[in-house]
Structures are given as structure tokens and as C-alpha cells.
C-alpha positions as CSV (number, residue, x, y, z in Angstrom):
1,X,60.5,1.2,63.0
2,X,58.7,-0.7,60.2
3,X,59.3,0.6,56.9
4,X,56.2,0.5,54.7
5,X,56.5,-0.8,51.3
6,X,54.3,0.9,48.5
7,X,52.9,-1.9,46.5
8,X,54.4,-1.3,42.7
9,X,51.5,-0.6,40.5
10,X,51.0,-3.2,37.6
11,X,51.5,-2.0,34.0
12,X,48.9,-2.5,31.3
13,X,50.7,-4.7,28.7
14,X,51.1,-2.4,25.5
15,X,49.1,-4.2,23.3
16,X,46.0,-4.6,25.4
17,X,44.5,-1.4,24.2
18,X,45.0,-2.0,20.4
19,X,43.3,-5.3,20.9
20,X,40.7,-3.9,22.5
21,X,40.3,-1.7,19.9
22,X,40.4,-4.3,17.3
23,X,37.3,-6.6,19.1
24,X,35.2,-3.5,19.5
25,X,35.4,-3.2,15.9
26,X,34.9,-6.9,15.3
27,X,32.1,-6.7,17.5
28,X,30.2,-3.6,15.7
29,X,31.1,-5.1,12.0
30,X,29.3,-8.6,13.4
31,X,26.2,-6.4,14.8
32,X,25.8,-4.0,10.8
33,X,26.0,-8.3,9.4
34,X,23.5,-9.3,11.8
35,X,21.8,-6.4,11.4
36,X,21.8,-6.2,7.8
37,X,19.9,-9.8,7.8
38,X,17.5,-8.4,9.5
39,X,15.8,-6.0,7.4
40,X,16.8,-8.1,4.5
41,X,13.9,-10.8,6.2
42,X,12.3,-8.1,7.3
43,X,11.8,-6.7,3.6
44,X,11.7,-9.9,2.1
45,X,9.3,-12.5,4.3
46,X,7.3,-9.5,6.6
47,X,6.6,-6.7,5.1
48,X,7.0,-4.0,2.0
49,X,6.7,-0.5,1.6
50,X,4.6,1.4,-0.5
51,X,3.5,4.6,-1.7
52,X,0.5,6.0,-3.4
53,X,1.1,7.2,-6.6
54,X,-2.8,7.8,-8.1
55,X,-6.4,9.0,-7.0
56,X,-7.5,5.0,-8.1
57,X,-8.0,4.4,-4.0
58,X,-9.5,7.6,-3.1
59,X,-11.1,8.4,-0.5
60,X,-9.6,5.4,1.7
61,X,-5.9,6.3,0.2
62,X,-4.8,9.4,-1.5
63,X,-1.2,10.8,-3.4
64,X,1.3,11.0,-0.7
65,X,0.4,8.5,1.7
66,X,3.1,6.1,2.6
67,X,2.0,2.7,3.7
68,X,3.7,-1.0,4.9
69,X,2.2,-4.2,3.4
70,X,2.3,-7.5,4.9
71,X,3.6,-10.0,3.0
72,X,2.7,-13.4,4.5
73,X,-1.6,-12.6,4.5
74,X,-1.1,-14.8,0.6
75,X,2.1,-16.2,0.8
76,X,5.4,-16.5,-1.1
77,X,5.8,-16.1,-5.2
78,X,8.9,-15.0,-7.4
79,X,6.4,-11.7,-7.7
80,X,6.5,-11.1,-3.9
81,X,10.2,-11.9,-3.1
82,X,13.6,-10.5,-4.4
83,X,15.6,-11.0,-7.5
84,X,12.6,-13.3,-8.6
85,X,13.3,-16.1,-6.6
86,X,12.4,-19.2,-8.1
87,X,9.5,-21.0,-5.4
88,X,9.1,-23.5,-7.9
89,X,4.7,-24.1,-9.5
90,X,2.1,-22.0,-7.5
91,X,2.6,-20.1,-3.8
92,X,4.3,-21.0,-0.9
93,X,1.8,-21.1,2.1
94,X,-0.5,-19.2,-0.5
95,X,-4.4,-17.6,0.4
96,X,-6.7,-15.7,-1.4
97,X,-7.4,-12.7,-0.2
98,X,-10.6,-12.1,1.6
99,X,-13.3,-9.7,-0.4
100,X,-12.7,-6.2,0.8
101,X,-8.9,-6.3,1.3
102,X,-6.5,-3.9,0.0
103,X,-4.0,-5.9,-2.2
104,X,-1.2,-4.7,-3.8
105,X,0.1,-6.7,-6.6
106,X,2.0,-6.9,-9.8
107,X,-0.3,-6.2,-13.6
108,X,-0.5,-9.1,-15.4
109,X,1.5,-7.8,-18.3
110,X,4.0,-5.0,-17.6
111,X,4.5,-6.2,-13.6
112,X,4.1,-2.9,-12.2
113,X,3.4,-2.3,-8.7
114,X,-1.0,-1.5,-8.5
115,X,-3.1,-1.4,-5.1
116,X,-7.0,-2.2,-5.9
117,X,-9.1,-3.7,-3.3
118,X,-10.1,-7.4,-3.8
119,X,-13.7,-7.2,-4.9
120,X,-14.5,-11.3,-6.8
121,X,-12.9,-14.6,-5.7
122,X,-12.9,-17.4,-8.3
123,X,-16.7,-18.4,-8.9
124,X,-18.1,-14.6,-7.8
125,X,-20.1,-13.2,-10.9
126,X,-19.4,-9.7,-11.0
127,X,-21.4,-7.0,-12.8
128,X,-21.5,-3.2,-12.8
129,X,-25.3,-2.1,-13.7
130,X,-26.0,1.9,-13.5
131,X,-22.9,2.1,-11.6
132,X,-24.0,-0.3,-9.0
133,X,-21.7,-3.6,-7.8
134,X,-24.0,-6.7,-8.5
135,X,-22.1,-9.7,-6.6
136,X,-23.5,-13.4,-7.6
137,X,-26.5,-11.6,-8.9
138,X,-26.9,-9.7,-6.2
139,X,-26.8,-5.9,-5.8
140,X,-24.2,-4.4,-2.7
141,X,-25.4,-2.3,-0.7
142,X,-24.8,1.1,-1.4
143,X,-25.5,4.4,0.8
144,X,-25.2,7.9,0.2
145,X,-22.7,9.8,2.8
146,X,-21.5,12.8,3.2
147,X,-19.1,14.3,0.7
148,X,-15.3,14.2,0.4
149,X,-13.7,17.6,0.5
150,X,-9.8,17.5,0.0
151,X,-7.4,20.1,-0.7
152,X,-5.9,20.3,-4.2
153,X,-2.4,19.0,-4.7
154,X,-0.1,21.3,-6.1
155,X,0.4,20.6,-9.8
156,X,-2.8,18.9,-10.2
157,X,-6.9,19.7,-10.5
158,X,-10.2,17.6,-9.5
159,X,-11.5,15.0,-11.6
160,X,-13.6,17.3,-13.0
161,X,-14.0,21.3,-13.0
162,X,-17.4,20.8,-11.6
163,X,-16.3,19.6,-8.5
164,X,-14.0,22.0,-7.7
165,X,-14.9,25.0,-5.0
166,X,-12.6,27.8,-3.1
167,X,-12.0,27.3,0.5
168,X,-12.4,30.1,3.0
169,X,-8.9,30.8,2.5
170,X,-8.9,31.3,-1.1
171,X,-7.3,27.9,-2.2
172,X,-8.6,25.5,-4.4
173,X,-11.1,22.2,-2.3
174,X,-12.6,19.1,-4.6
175,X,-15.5,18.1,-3.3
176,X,-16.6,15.0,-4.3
177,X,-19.9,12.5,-4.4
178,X,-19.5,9.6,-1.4
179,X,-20.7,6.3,-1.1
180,X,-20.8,3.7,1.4
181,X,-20.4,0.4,-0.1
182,X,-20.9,-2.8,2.3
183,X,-20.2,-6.5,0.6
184,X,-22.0,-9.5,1.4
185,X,-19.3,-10.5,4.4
186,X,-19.6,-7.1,6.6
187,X,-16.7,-5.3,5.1
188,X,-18.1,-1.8,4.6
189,X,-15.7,1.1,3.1
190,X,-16.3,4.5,1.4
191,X,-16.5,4.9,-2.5
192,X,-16.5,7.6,-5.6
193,X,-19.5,7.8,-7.8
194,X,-17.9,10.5,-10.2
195,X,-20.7,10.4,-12.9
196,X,-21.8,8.2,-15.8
197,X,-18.8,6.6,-17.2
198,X,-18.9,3.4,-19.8
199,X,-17.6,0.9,-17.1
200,X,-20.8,1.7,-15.0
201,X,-22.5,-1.2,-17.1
202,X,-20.4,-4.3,-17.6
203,X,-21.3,-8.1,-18.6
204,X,-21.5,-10.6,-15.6
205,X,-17.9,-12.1,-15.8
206,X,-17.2,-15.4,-13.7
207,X,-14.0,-15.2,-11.8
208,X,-12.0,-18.0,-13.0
209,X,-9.7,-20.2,-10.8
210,X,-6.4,-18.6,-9.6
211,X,-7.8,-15.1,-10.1
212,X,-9.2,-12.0,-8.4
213,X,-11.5,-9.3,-9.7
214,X,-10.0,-6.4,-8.5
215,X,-11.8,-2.3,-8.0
216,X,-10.5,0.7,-7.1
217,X,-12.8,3.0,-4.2
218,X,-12.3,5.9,-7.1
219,X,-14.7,3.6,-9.2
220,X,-14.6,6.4,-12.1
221,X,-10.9,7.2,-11.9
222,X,-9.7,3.3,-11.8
223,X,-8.4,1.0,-14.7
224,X,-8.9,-2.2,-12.7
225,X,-10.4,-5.6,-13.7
226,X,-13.6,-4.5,-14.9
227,X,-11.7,-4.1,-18.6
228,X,-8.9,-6.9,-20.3
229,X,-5.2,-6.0,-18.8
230,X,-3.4,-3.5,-21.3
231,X,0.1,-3.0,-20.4
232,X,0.1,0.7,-18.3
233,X,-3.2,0.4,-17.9
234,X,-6.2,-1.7,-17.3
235,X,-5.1,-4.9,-15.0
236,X,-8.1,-7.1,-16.1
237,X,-8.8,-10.1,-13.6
238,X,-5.5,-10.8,-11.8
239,X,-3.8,-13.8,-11.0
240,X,-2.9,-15.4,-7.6
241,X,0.5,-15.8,-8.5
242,X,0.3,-12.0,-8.6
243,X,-0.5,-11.1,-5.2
244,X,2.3,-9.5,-3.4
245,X,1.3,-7.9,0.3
246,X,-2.1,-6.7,2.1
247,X,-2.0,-3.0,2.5
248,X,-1.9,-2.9,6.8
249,X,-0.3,0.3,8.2
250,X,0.2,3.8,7.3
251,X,3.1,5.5,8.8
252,X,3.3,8.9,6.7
253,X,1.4,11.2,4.7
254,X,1.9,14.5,2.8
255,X,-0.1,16.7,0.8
256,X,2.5,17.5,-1.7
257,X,4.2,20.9,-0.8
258,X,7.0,19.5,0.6
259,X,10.3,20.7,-0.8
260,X,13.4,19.4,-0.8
261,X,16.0,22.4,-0.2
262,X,13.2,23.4,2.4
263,X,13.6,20.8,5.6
264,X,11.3,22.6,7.7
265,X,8.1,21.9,4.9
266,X,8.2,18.0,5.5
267,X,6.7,18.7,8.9
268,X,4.6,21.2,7.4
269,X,3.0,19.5,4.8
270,X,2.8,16.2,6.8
271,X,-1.1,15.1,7.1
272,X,-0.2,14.0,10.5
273,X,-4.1,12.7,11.0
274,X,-3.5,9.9,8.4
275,X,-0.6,8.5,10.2
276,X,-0.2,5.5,12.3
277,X,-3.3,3.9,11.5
278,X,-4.5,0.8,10.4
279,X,-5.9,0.2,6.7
């Protein structure tokens, strides 16, 4: 009778599973490095985040709208990288911006973070006259449109009393004046005409070299280039150097009445219509 013989199972060495162990964490430490240099590029050669923080861009932007900038559309300066990183005279693979874009860029004095839309390129002659843009002596067309009605934020009022008006519901609308304001190369967008205000009328001013003349939508409600750069304030004609990202995608909104301790009002508040769209 043959006898079978159980084969004799093989024994994991001790040590095997500690190693194990050890390269899995090796391996997860090497992908948070790898991973870490990516959103540092990311941040730092693609794009930057931003957030609207005043009614200057209204109606195209309001308070509460979060939004990514790309950074390459005017190249590299210390103003647009991290830590102020040196790039030596000028831009690296610098551009001016086209008339009509969304720019957001550092003020000339205090280098805080403004968004204005690029409106004069060096040599444009810009002019306000009766509250009209006058480009190279020439008027832009401008067309009445309906009116913007938006819900008042909490903690804040219209422009003016006279443009406020009670919803349906009770709560508090501004409705205010729209325009439809198309420059000489097709780019067409929507503006405020708020009233008479003393930068309706300006002096033609040539747009030096290295510089763009910059406007806000809210034309009544926006200390842009149309007065000298004061630090907090008025950004007068800004320089190249200064450009740090075209405004390009906006991936949240919220009307303000979110609250912290109260999770389920980030969804509630959210204006979910504003999202995931192009600027």
C-alpha cells in the first residue's frame, strides 16, 4: 500500500509582513511628496483661486462667487509667483491682455489682490464723456437691457435706496440700470450705469507703455484707473509687471447666509446657477 505524503506547508518568514508594512508606507509617503508638487505647480505656474470680495464687477461677478484664474494667459512676474520669486527685468513669456478680459492683478501701491476688466492697451486714448466709454476717440457702443434684479446680501443694502424694491416674498431685491457695452474687437459684456457720478467725464489719457487702463462692469461703484492709484483705493493705470491671472472658471457661489455652526446652509445658500461656468 502506498503511503501518501502530505506536502509540509511553507512558512512565511517572520519578517515579511513588517516589511511589507514598512514599503506600503514608503510607498504612500512618496505618493503625499509627489503629490504635494503637484498642487504646488499647480498653484504656482496654472492657476489661482479667487474670491469676490466687492460689487466693483457687478453684474458679470458678484460677493460670494469663487473663481480659478489662469496664470500663464500674461506670463510669469515676482507679483504672480510665490514668495516673490525673483524672474529677473520684465515677464517671463509675458502678453498683454486682450481688451475685454477679466484681469486680476496686484495695485500699484499697496499690492492688494483687484479684479477689473482690461479696457486700454498702451497707445488706446480713453475718455469717459456723460458716462459713455470713448476708445481712440471713438464712442463704444452702448445698449440699454433689461434690468438686474438681485437679492440683498445679508448685512448689506443697494447702492442706493432708490433702487431698492420688496420681492413677492417680503425680502429686500436691488434692481438696478443695465447696459450692454460692446468694444471695438467684439467683446460685448453687461454694465452699471448707477447715475451721474464725477468720473462720468474724464480727460482723454494715453495709455503709456507697459500699462493697462483698467474698469470695473459696476462703472459707478469702481475705484479703477480712471483716477491716480491711492493706496486702498483707486489703482490708476496699472502696470504689466502687475498682471497676475485671467479670471477663467467659476466653481462656487453663495449669496451670503451661509453659516458656519450650520452645515446644511452651504448647500442652501449655494447659487448653484453661477457655477461651473466660464467667465
Amino acid at each position: 500500500m502506498t503511503e501518501t505524503v502530505k506536502p509540509r506547508e511553507i512558512e512565511e518568514p517572520a519578517a515579511a509582513k513588517p516589511a511589507e508594512e514598512k514599503e506600503d508606507w514608503k510607498s504612500f509617503g512618496w505618493f503625499l511628496v509627489k503629490l504635494v508638487i503637484i498642487v504646488f505647480l499647480f498653484r504656482t505656474l496654472a492657476f489661482t483661486s479667487f474670491n469676490i470680495p466687492s460689487e466693483s464687477m457687478m453684474p458679470r461677478l458678484l460677493v460670494g462667487d469663487y473663481l480659478f484664474a489662469q496664470k500663464w494667459s500674461y506670463g510669469y512676474s515676482r507679483n504672480s509667483l510665490p514668495f516673490d520669486a525673483d524672474v529677473g527685468d520684465g515677464r517671463l513669456f509675458g502678453s498683454l491682455p486682450e481688451r475685454g478680459d477679466i484681469v486680476i492683478f496686484k495695485h500699484p501701491i499697496d499690492n492688494t489682490d483687484y479684479i477689473k476688466r482690461a479696457i486700454g492697451l498702451p497707445g488706446d486714448t480713453v475718455q469717459m464723456i456723460d458716462g459713455v466709454l470713448h476708445l481712440n476717440g471713438e464712442a463704444v457702443r452702448k445698449e440699454r437691457v433689461e434690468d438686474f434684479l438681485i437679492p440683498v446680501r445679508p448685512g448689506d443694502g443697494c447702492y442706493s435706496m432708490r433702487f431698492e424694491e420688496a420681492a413677492d416674498d417680503g425680502s429686500l431685491m436691488c434692481r438696478y440700470p443695465q447696459f450692454r457695452e460692446t468694444l471695438p474687437n467684439g467683446v460685448s459684456y453687461n454694465t452699471f450705469d448707477l447715475g451721474i457720478v464725477d468720473v462720468d467725464n474724464t480727460a482723454p489719457l494715453v495709455v503709456p507703455d507697459d500699462h493697462v487702463f483698467m474698469m470695473g462692469d459696476n462703472r459707478d461703484n469702481s475705484q479703477d484707473s480712471r483716477r491716480a492709484a491711492v493706496s486702498g483705493g483707486w489703482v490708476g493705470l496699472v502696470p504689466v509687471d502687475n498682471l497676475v491671472a485671467e479670471a477663467s472658471f467659476m466653481y462656487w457661489s453663495t449669496d451670503g447666509h451661509a453659516e458656519w455652526v450650520k452645515p446644511w446652509t452651504w448647500f442652501t445658500s449655494a447659487r448653484w446657477s453661477r457655477m461651473f461656468r466660464g467667465i
